[in-house]
Every structure is written in structure tokens, then in C-alpha cells.
N, C-alpha and C positions, 0 to 999 in steps of 0.2 A: 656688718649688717645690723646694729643696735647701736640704734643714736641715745635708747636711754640713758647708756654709761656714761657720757660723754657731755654733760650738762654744768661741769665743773669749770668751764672757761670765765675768763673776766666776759659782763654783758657787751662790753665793746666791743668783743670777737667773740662771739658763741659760735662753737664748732659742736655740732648734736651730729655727732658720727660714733662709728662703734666697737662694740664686743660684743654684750650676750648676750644680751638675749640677743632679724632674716632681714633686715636692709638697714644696712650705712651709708653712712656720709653726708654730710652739707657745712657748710658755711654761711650762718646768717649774721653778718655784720652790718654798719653803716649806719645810715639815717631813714627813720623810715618817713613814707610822702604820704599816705594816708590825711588827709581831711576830717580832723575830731575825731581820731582817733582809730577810724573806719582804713579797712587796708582792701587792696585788689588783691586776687589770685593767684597775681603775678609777685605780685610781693609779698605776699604772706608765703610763698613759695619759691622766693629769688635768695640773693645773698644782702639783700638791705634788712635788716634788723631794726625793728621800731623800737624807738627808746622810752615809747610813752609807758607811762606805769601805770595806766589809768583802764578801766575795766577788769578789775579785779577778778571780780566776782565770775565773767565771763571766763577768766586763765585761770580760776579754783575750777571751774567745772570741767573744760577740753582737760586740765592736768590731772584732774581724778579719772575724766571719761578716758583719758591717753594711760594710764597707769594699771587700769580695770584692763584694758584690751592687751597691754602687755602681757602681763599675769596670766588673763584665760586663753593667749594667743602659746605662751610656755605649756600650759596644762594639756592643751589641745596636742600641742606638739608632744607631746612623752606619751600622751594616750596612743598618737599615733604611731611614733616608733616602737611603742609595745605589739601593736596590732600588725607593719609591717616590715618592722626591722629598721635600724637607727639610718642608713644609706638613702631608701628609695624614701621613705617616712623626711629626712632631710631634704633630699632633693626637690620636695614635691613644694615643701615651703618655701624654699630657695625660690622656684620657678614663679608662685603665684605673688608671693612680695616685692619680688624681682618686677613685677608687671607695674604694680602700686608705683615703688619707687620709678621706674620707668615715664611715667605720665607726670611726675613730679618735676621731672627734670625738664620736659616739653615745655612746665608752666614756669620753670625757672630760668636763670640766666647766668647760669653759671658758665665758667670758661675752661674750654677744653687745652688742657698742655702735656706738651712731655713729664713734667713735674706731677700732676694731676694723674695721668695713668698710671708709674712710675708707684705713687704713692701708692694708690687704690689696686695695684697684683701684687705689691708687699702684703697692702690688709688684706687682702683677700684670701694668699694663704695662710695669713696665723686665724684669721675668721673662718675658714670651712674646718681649721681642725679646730679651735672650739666650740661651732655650732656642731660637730659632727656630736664630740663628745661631753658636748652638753645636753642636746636629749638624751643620749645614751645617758648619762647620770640618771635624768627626769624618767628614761625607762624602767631603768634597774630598781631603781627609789632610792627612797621614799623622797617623794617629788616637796613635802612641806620641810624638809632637811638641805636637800638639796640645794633648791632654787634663791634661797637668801646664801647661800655659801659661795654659792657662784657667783653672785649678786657684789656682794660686798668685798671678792678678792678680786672682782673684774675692774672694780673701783678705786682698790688700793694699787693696784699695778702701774697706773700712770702717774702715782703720787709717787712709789719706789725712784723711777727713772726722773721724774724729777728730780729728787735730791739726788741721784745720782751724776746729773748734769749740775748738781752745786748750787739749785734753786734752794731758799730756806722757806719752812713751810711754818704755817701759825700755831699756835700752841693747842687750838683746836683739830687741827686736822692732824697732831703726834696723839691726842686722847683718841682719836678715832679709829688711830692704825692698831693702838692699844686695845681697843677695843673688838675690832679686827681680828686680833690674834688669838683671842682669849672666848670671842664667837667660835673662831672654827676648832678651838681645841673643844668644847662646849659640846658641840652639833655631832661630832666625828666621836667621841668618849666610846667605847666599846664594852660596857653594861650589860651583864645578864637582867632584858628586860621582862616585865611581866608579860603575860600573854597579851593583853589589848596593845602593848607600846610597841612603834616601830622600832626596828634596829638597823643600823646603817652598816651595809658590808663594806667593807675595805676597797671594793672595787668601784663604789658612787662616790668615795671617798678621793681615790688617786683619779677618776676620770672628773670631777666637780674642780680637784684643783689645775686639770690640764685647761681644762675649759675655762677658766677664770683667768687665769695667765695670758690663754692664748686669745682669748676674746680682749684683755686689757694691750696686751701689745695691736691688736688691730686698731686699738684706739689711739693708741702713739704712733703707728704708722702713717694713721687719715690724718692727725695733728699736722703731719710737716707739708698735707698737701698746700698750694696756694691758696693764700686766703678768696683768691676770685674765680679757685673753681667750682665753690657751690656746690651742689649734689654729682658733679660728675665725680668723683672720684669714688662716691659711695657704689655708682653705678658699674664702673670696672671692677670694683671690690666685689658686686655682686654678680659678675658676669665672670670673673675667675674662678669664685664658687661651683658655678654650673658645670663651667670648662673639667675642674676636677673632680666633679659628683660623675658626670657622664662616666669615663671610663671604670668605676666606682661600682656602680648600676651592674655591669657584668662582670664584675668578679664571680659571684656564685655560681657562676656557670665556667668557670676556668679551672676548678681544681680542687682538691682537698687543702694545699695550703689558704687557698683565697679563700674556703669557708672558715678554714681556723682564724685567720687573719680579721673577718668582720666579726667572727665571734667572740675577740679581745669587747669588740665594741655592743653587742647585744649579750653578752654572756650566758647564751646557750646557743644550741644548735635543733631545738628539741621544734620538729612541725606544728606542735599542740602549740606554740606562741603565738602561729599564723592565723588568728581565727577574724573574722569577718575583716576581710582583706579590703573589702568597699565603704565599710565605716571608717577603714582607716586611712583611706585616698579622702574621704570626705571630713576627716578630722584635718590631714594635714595642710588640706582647700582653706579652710575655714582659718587656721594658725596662721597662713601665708597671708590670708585678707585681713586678719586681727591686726598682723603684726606690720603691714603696710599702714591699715588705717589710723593704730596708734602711733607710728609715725608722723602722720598727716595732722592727726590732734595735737602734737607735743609740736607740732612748727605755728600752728596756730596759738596756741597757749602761750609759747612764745614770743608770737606776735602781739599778746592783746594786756603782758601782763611783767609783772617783775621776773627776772632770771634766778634768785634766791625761792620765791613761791613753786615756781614753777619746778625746779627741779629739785624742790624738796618732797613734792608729791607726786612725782612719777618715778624717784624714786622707793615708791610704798609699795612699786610692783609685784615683788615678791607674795604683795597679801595675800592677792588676787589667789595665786597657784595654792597657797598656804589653806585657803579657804575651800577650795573646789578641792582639794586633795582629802581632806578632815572628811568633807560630806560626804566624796565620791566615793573612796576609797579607802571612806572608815581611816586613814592616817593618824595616830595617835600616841603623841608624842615625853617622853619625859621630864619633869621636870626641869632637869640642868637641858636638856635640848631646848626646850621650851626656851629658857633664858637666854641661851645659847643664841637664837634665833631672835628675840626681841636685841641683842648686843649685835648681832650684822644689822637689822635694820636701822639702828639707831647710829652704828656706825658710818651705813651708806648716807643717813642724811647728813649727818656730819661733816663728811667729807664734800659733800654737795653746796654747804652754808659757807663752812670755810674759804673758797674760794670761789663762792658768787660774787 
């Protein structure tokens, strides 16, 4: 369901499908028909990919507006799984991005296959268990630790399986993974901190790396869809989501082990969590419409602008959460976390460069 991860293709075949951060998949390749540069609806939302490099300025701005909404589309989403519990808080953004990318597909022209479905309920399950347990991380916190950790192993995972198919990678994108590893020991360090700094439990810790993994394999799995099915595959990916949130939803009404069982993923059981239950249907409204509509910008930006620019700045998502966390939530971080976190970002753009 996060096409951010996924910005690392050659511009010939740019595949903006996903991992972590509520809607995946597309396929923008080809030649675009646009007149001076100007694109329709239809193709700024099909699987023709404009080649023109020209409005810059116009793919600096959708890539900053597409990267901002990422960010406060994560934030929104952890506020909510605080307020309703990581499941229905998930599902709700499931549903309302699900809708986004829905109308996407109408305007596009992608092609539906056995290949295309096929692909898209592979991604789909390693994507609801990352989404699931990726706000669970962004609940538990501390969300300005979190969310670049997740960020930047979501990114390395598709570089992994590359070389492990015997692709060889550039000298830059070995400094990135280096960097990579040396972030998440950084961010994760386990420091009796002062009173103002936050501390990361072991539990944001093992669910930040389940979700990075499993959010980078849903990005390897949308990879093999056909290149001419466009957005439908992101669209099974996110209609398998829904399928396995559903039965999901009534767990907590089945039993004592299904309460133990969600509370791996919220880490308590305590009622006092559940407080303004309608703030938090209306946080996870608003995450679901972020995180379609920064979708919608980062195909546009695509459209108007270099493949390199473009996903060097939407991958700066993370800032977004990093910021809104700091203010909100008073989040305050250490030194070596601190650095920690400048080393994923820097590594995600890296890995972004090297293989635009």
C-alpha cells in the first residue's frame, strides 16, 4: 500500500508501488503524449510515464507537498492506533485509501491479469502485516525513532533480494546499506536516558523491523507484477488487506487468547488507552485521505519532473512524523539517536540516487 518505497526503479519503468508507509501499486512507464509538457488525468494517472524533465519546479513542489502528506498521514495514523487500537485504527485507513486509490485506477488504464492479481494477494499479505505492525511501532513510540527506521529498512530490503538474484549494486548504494546498519544500531541503543529523552522499548524495536521487512517484500512482490497492469495490482494488494483486517476487527470479542494475541500488537490491554474513540475514527479518516492523496501527488510529480529529484524528496517523509512528534508529543531525542536518524535518512536518499 506505499508507493513511497518504491521510487528506486530505472525512469524507463518506474514502479511507485509498496511497503510502508495504505495504498500500493502502479506502473508508470512509456512515453508520455502530453503537449509542452502539459499531461491529462488520464495519463498523469495511466501507466505512460512522461519523459520530459522539464518543470521542475512544479515536481520540487507535488514532491515536497507528496512527502509532507506522507509524514502527517504516518503521525495521524499512530495517533490513531493509540486512541483505537492498532486493528480497527488500521482498517479504517485501509478503507478510506483504498477509495483514493480506487478512483485512480478508473482514471488509469492499467490491465487486469492473472499475473496482476497473483502478484497484488502476495503483496497484500506481507503489506497488512507491515501496516499492521507499523503503526503498532508508531503507537508504542516513540514515533520520531521509529518512522525513519522503518523507512530506511523498508528500502534496503529490495536492494537485499536484489543481490541476492546476483544483481550488482553501485558503490553508492553498498555506502547506503552501510549506513543503513549503523542507523538502526544508532536509533535502537538502549541508554539510561535523561528525563526529557525518549527511550525505545524493545517492543517498537522487533515490531519496526517486522514492518520494514515485511513492507519491503510487498515491494518485491508488486515488482514482478506486469509491467501493463498499472495500478491494478496495488488495488488487490489493497483489497486483500481489507479481506484480512475484516475477520481481524472481531477478534476481541472471541476470547481471552484473541485479546492476548492483539495485545502482542498494542502492548497493553489497559481500557484507560481507549480514550476519545471519535478523535480517533477521525484521525484515521484523515491518514487514509493523506495517504491516498500523497499518492496522487507523487504520480503527478512524476509526471512533471525527473525520477532522481523526485524520489529524493519524498523520500524526506520521515521529517514530516519526526516534526509533528517533537511538537506534539514533546519527543526528545539523544544525541547518538539523533544521528542515528539523520544516517537512515540519508541512507534512504541514497539508495533513492543510486538507482534513478
Amino acid at each position: 500500500m506505499l508507493w513511497r518505497a518504491h521510487l528506486a526503479d530505472p525512469p524507463d519503468q518506474c514502479t511507485t508501488q509498496a511497503g510502508v508507509r495504505a495504498v500500493t501499486g502502479g506502473v508508470l512507464t512509456g512515453e508520455g503524449s502530453g503537449a509542452e509538457g502539459r499531461f491529462t488525468a488520464t495519463e498523469l494517472f495511466s501507466n505512460r510515464h512522461s519523459r520530459y524533465s522539464g518543470y521542475v519546479i512544479l515536481a520540487v513542489a507535488l514532491a515536497l507537498l507528496s512527502a509532507i502528506a506522507f509524514g502527517v498521514s504516518d503521525f495521524f495514523g499512530g495517533l490513531a492506533a493509540m486512541r483505537l487500537r492498532v486493528v480497527p485504527a488500521t482498517a479504517i485507513i485501509y478503507l478510506f485509501s483504498t477509495l483514493i486509490l480506487a478512483i485512480m485506477v478508473v482514471l488509469g488504464d492499467g490491465v487486469w491479469s492473472t499475473a496482476s492479481v497473483l502478484t497484488g494477494s502476495v503483496a497484500g499479505l506481507f503489506a497488512i502485516i507491515g501496516f499492521l505492525t507499523f503503526y503498532a511501532a508508531l503507537a508504542i513510540g516513540p514515533m520520531s525513532l521509529a518512522s525513519p527506521l522503518i523507512a530506511v529498512l523498508e528500502s534496503v530490503v529490495p536492494i537485499a533480494v536484489a543481490v541476492a538474484r546476483g544483481e550488482r549494486l553501485t558503490p553508492w548504494s553498498w555506502v547506503a546499506v552501510g549506513l543503513a546498519v549503523a542507523s538502526g544500531i544508532l536509533i535502537s541503543v538502549r541508554r539510561r536516558p535523561a528525563p526529557a529523552l525518549v527511550r525505545v522499548p524493545t517492543r517498537t524495536v522487533v515490531l519496526s523491523v517486522i514492518a520494514g521487512i515485511s513492507l519491503g517484500l510487498s515491494i518485491v512482490s508488486l515488482d514482478l507484477a506486469p509491467d501493463e497492469s498499472g495500478l491494478t495490482s496495488g488495488l488487490v494488494e489493497s483489497a486483500v488487506g481489507l479481506i484480512v483486517l475484516a475477520p481481524l476487527l472481531a477478534l476481541p470479542h472471541a476470547g481471552a487468547r484473541a485479546r492476548y494475541a492483539l495485545s502482542l500488537l498494542d502492548g497493553d490491554e489497559e481500557p484507560s488507552r481507549l480514550t476519545s474513540p471519535g478523535r480517533g475514527r477521525a484521525l484515521g479518516i484523515a491518514a487514509g485521505f493523506l495517504l491516498g492523496g500523497a499518492n496522487a501527488l507523487l504520480l503527478l510529480a512524476l509526471g512533471s519532473g525527473s525520477l532522481a529529484v523526485v524520489s529524493v524528496l519524498v523520500n524526506l517523509y520521515p521529517l514530516a512524523t519526526i516534526a509533528l512528534s517533537r511538537a506534539a508529543l514533546n519527543e526528545r531525542m539523544a544525541p547518538a539517536q539523533a544521528f542515528g536518524v539523520a544516517l537512515a535518512l540519508t541512507a534512504t536518499v541514497l539508495l533513492a540516487l543510486a538507482q534513478a
